[in-house]
C-alpha positions as CSV (number, residue, x, y, z in Angstrom):
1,X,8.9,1.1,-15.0
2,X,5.9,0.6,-13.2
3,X,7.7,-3.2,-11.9
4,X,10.7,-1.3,-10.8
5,X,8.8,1.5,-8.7
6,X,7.0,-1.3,-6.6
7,X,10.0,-3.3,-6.0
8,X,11.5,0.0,-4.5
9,X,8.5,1.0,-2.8
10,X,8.2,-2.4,-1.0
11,X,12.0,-2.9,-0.5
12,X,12.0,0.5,1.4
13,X,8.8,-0.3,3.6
14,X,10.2,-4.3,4.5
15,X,13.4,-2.3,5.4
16,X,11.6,0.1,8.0
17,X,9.4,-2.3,9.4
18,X,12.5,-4.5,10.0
19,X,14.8,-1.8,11.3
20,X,12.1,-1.0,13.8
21,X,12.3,-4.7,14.9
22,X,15.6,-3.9,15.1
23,X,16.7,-1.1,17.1
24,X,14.0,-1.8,20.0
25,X,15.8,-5.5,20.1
26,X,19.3,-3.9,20.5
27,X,17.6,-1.3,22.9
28,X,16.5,-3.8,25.0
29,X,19.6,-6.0,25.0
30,X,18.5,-8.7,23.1
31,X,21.1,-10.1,20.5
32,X,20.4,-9.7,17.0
33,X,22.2,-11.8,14.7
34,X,22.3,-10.4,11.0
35,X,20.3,-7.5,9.8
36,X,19.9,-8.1,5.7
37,X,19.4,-5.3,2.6
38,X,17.4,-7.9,0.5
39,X,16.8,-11.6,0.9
40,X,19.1,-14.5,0.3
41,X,21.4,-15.9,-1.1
42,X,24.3,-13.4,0.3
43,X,26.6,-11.5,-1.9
44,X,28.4,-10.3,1.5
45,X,28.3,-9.3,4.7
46,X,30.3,-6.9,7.2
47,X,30.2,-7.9,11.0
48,X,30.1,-5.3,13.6
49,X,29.8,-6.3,17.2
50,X,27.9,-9.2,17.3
51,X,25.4,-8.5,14.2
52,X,26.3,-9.2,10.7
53,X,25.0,-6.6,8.1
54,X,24.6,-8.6,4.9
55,X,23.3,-7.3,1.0
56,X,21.6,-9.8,-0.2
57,X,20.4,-11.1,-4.1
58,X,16.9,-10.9,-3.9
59,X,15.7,-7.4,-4.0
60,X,13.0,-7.1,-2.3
61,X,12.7,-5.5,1.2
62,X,15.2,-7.1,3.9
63,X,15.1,-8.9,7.3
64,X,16.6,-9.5,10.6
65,X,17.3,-12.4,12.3
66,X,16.6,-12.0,16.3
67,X,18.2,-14.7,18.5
68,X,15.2,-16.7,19.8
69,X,12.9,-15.6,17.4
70,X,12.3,-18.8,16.5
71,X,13.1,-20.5,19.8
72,X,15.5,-23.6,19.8
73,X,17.7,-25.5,22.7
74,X,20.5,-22.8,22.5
75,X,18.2,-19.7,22.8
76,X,16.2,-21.5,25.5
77,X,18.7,-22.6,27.6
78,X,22.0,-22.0,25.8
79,X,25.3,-19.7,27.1
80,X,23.8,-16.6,26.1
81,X,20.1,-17.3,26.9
82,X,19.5,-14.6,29.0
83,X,19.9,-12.4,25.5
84,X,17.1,-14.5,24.2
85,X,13.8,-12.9,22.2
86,X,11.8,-15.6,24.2
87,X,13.6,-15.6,27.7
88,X,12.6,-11.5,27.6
89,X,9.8,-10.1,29.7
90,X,6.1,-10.7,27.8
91,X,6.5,-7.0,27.8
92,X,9.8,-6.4,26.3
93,X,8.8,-9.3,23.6
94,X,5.4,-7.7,23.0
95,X,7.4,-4.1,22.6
96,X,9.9,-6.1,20.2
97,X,7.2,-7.6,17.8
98,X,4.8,-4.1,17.3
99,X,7.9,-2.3,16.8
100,X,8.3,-3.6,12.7
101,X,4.3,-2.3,12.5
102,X,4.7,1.0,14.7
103,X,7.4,2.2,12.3
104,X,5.2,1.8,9.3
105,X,2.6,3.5,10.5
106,X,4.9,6.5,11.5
107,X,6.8,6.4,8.2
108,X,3.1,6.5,6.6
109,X,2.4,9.3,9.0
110,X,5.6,11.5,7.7
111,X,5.2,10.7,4.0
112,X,1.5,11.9,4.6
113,X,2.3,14.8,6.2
114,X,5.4,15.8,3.6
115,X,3.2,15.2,0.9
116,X,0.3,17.8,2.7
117,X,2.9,20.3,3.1
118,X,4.7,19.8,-0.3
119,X,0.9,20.0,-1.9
120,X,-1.1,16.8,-2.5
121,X,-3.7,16.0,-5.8
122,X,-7.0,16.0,-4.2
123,X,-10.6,15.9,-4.5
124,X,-12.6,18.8,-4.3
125,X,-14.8,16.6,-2.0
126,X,-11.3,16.5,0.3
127,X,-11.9,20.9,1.2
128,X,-12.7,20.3,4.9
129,X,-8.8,19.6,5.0
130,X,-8.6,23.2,3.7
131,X,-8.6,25.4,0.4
132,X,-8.6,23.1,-2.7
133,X,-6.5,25.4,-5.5
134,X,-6.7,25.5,-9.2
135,X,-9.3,22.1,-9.4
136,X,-9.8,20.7,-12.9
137,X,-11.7,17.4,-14.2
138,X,-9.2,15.1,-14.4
139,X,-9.4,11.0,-15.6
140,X,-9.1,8.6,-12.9
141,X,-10.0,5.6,-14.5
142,X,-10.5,4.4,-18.1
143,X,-12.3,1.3,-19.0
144,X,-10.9,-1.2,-20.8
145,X,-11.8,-1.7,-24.5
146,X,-13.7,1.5,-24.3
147,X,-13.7,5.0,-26.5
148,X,-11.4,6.7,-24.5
149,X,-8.6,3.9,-24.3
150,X,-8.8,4.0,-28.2
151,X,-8.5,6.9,-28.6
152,X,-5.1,7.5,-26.4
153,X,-7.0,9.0,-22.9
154,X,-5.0,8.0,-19.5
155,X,-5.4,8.2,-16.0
156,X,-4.0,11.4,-14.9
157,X,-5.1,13.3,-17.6
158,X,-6.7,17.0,-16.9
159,X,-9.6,17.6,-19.5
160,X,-9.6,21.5,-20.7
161,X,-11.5,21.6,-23.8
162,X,-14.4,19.3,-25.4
163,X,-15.6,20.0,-28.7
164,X,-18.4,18.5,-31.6
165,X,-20.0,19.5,-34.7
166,X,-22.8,21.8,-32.8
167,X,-21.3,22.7,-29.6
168,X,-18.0,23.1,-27.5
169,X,-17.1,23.0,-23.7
170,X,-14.1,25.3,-22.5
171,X,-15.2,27.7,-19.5
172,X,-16.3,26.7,-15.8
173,X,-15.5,23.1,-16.5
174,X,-16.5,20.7,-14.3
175,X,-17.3,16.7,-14.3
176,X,-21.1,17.1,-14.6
177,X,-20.7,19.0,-17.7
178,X,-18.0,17.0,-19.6
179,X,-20.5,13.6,-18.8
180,X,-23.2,15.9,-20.2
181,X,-21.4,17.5,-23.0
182,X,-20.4,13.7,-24.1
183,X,-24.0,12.1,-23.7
184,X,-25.5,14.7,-25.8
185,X,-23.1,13.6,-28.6
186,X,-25.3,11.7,-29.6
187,X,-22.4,9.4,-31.0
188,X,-20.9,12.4,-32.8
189,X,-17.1,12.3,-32.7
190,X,-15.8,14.4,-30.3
191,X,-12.3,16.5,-29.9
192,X,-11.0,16.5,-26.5
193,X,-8.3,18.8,-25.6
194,X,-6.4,17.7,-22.2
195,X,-3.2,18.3,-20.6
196,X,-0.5,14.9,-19.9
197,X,2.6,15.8,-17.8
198,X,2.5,19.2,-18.5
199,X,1.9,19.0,-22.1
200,X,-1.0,20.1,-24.2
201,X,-2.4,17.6,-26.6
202,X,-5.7,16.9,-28.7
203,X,-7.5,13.3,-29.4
204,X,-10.6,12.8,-31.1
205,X,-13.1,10.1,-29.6
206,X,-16.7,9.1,-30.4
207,X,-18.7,8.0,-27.4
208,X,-20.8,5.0,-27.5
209,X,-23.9,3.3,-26.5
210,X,-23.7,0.4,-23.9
211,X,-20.7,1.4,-22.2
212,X,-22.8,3.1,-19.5
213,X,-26.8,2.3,-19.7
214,X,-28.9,4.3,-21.0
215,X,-26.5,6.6,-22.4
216,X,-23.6,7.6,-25.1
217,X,-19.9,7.3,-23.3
218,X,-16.1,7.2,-23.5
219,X,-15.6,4.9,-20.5
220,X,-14.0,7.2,-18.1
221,X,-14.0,7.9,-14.5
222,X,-13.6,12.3,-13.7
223,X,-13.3,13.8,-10.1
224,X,-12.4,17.6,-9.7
225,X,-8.8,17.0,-8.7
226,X,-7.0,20.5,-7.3
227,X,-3.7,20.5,-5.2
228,X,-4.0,20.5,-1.7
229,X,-1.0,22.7,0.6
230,X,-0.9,23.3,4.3
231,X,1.4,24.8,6.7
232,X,3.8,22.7,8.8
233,X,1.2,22.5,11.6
234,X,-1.6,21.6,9.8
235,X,0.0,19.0,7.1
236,X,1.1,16.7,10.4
237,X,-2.1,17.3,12.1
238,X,-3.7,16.1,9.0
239,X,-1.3,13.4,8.0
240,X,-1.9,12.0,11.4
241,X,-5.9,12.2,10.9
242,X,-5.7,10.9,7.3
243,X,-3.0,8.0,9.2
244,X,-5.6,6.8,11.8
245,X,-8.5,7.1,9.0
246,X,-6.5,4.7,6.9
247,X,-5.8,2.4,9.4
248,X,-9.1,2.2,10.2
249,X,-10.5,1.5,6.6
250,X,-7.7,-1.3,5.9
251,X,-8.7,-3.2,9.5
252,X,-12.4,-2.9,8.7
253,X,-11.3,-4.4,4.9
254,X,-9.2,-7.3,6.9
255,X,-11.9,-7.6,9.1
256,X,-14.6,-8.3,6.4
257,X,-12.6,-10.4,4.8
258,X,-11.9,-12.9,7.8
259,X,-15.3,-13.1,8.8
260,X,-15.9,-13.6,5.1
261,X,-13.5,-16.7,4.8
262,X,-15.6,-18.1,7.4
263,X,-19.2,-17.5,6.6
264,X,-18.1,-18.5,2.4
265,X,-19.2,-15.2,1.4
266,X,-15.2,-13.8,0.7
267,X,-14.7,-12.6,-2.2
268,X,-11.3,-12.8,-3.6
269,X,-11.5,-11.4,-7.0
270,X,-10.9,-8.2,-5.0
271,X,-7.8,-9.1,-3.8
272,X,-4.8,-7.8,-5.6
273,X,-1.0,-9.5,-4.9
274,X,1.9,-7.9,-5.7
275,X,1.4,-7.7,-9.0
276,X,-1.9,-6.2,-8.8
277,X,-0.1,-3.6,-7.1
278,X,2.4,-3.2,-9.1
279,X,-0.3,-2.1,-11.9
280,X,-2.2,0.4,-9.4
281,X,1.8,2.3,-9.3
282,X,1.3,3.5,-12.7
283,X,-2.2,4.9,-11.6
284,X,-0.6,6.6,-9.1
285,X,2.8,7.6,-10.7
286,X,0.2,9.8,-13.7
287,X,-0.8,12.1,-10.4
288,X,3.3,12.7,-9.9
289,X,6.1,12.5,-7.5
290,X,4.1,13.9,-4.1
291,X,0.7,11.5,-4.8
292,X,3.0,8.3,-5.2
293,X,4.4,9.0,-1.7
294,X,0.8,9.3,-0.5
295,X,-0.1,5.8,-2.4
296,X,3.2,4.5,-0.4
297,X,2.0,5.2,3.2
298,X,-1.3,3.4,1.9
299,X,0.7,0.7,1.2
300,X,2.9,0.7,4.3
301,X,-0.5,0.8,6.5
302,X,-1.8,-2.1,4.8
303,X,1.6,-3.8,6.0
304,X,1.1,-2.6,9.1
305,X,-2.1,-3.8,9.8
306,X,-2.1,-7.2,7.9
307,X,1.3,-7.6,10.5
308,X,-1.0,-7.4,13.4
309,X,-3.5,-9.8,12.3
310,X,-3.5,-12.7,14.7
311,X,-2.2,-15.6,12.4
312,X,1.0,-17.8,12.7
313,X,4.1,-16.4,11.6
314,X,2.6,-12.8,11.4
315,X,3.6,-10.4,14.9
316,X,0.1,-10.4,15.5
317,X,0.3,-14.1,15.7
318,X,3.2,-13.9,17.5
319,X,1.7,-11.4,20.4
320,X,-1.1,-13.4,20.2
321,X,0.9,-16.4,21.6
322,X,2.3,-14.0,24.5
323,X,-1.2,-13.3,25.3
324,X,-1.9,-17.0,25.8
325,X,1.3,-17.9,27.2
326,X,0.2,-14.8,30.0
327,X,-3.3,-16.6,30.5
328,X,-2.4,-20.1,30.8
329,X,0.6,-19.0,33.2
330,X,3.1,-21.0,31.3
331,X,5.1,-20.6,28.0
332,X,4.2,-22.6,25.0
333,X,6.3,-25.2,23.7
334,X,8.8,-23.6,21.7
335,X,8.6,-27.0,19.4
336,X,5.0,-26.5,19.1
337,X,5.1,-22.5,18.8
338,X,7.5,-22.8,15.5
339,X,5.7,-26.0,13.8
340,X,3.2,-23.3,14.0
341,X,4.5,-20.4,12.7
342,X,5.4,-23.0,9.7
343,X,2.4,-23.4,9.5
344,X,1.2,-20.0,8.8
345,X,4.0,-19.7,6.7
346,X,3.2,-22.3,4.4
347,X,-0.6,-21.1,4.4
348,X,0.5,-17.1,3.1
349,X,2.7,-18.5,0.8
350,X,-0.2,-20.7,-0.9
351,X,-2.6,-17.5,-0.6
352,X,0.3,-15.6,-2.5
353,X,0.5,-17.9,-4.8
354,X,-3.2,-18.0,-5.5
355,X,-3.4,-14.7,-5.8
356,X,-0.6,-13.9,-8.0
357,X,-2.0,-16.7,-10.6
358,X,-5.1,-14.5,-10.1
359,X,-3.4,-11.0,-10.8
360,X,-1.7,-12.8,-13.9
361,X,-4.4,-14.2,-15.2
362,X,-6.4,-10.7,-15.1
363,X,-3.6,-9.4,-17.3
364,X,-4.6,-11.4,-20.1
């Protein structure tokens, strides 16, 4: 299920980036030739006006194809050049190529705010947002191998009761006393009493030695996790903070990460391809409807930003050929410009391989 939510997630957030490519390209009267729901080969297509809407096998995301996106005799100098991507102002073009990130980053920027006024799961440590209601320790992680996978504890589970052979934990729980409660087991089995998608269920566990030093534990991660609700106002004012925060934290992530690659200290065990993703969906799909829409605008900001980045193929390599093109007073060769962008191509589709082998490999 967890497969199925990603491919959805990401086929909706290929499809705004694109449609914002898009519209601004018919806005500013530059032809676009096909706009695609998924990727080929083509079941059909409907033509109307001069762009062809096609649905396509491959169901991930979509595309469009821009005349002169990739630039070639006819779009240089061709009958209907003047309609050209790259015979466009630097301006218009540069307008064209943020579009596909500007619309992910508002799209991130509504689903934040919907899920602030719809009431988001958050940390008690989140209360400068406003009033954190009805908090309770809940699992956010669970070690593999340890106690508490044995013995049936997920992520999203709310802990309500803890009990042993000389003492129990019900009232004014909170995640220092459920860590303490379980160290001073002892080893002694323990009854835990927690609540899974809205139903009540008991599991008995016995914390161990070495899976924290120096102490007995289960394995688990806790944060007081409450529901977070604000008015209209204050959900987009803080959708829009959270949005800028985000964006901020993913470029400083890129960022270490490039100057990383070049000094040999990058570390891509971190790095997770889609199907490292796809795993971190169930993680998020335990917290319900409202926190997977919040995981999703994380998602479409890390699309955003690693758009921008100033490699071939990418938009921010794209603008960054504009900007070069507007300093040397001259435009690039349009030959050289795509064996380029093939380049890059080639060179993200070997890092996606890599780290896809990786992601696989961790599953085993």
């Amino acid at each position: 299920m967890s497969v199925i939510i990603f491919i959805v997630i990401l086929a909706v957030l290929i499809l705004v980036h694109e449609f914002g490519h898009f519209i601004v390209a018919k806005k500013n009267g530059v032809r676009v030739d096909e706009f695609g729901l998924g990727l080929p080969p083509k079941i059909f297509g409907i033509k109307k006006g001069e762009t062809e809407y096609t649905l396509n096998w491959i169901p991930f995301g979509g595309f469009v194809r821009i005349f002169g996106e990739n630039p070639d005799d006819e779009s240089v100098k061709g009958p209907d050049s003047s309609r050209s991507l790259v015979n466009k102002s630097p301006w218009v073009q540069a307008l064209i190529l943020v579009a596909g990130v500007s619309f992910n980053i508002i799209f991130a920027w509504i689903l934040l705010s919907i899920s602030f006024m719809s009431g988001f799961p958050a940390s008690t440590g989140f209360s400068e947002a406003g009033d954190i209601a009805n908090a309770r320790v809940v699992v956010l992680d669970v070690m593999e191998g340890s106690p508490a996978e044995d013995a049936g504890i997920s992520v999203g589970d709310a802990i309500l009761f803890l009990d042993s052979k000389t003492s129990s934990l019900q009232e004014n729980i909170n995640v220092n006393l459920v860590s303490d409660f379980i160290r001073d087991s002892n080893g002694s089995s323990v009854t835990v009493l927690f609540e899974r998608d809205g139903d009540i269920q008991t599991t008995i566990v016995t914390p161990a030695e070495g899976v924290v030093e120096g102490r007995y534990a289960i394995g688990i991660t806790m944060d007081m996790i409450g529901m977070l609700k604000l008015s209209p106002p204050e959900a987009i004012w803080e959708g829009g903070r959270m949005t800028i925060q985000l964006i901020g934290a993913v470029a400083v992530g890129f960022g270490s990460l490039i100057v990383g690659v070049f000094t040999g200290s990058a570390d891509f065990a971190n790095i997770s391809g889609p199907i490292g993703i796809a795993g971190l969906v169930d993680n998020a799909a335990a917290f319900g409807f409202i926190y997977l829409l919040g995981f999703t605008a994380f998602i479409s900001i890390n699309l955003a930003v690693l758009n921008l980045m100033p490699f071939p193929a990418l938009d921010g390599g794209r603008l960054l050929f504009l900007l070069i093109e507007g300093i040397k007073g001259s435009k690039i060769k349009h030959t050289t410009a795509n064996i380029l962008n093939g380049i890059g191509f080639a060179l993200l589709m070997i890092l996606m391989f890599i780290v896809t082998i990786q992601d696989i490999v961790k599953l085993f």
